[in-house]
Steps between C-alpha positions, in 0.01 A plus 500: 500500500121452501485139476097565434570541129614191466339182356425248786728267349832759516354624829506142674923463392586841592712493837307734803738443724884430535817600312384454207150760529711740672745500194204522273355777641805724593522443122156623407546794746864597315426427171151762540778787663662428219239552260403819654819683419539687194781186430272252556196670276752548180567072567181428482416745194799382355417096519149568392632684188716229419248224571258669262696560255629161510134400421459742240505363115840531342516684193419328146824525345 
């Protein structure tokens, strides 16, 4: 994870070292092998389309 893109404020809390960072980051690292699979691409399509269409304006019925 590139810790430069976040705030200062998020940055200072966020473990560098210990159980805890090493858990973070193995996440990061899984969860973006993930993504790059053709499994992991129709997720993340998927969630977007139902997060936008949960924003969309319902019908006027």
């Amino acid at each position: 994870m590139d810790l430069s893109r976040l705030p200062d404020e998020e940055r200072a809390d966020f473990p560098r070292t210990g159980v805890r960072a090493r858990r973070w980051y193995r996440f990061e690292r899984d969860l973006q092998d993930w993504l790059a699979t053709p499994e992991g691409q129709f997720a993340a399509w998927d969630a977007a389309r139902d997060v936008s269409a949960s924003r969309a304006p319902s019908p006027a019925g």
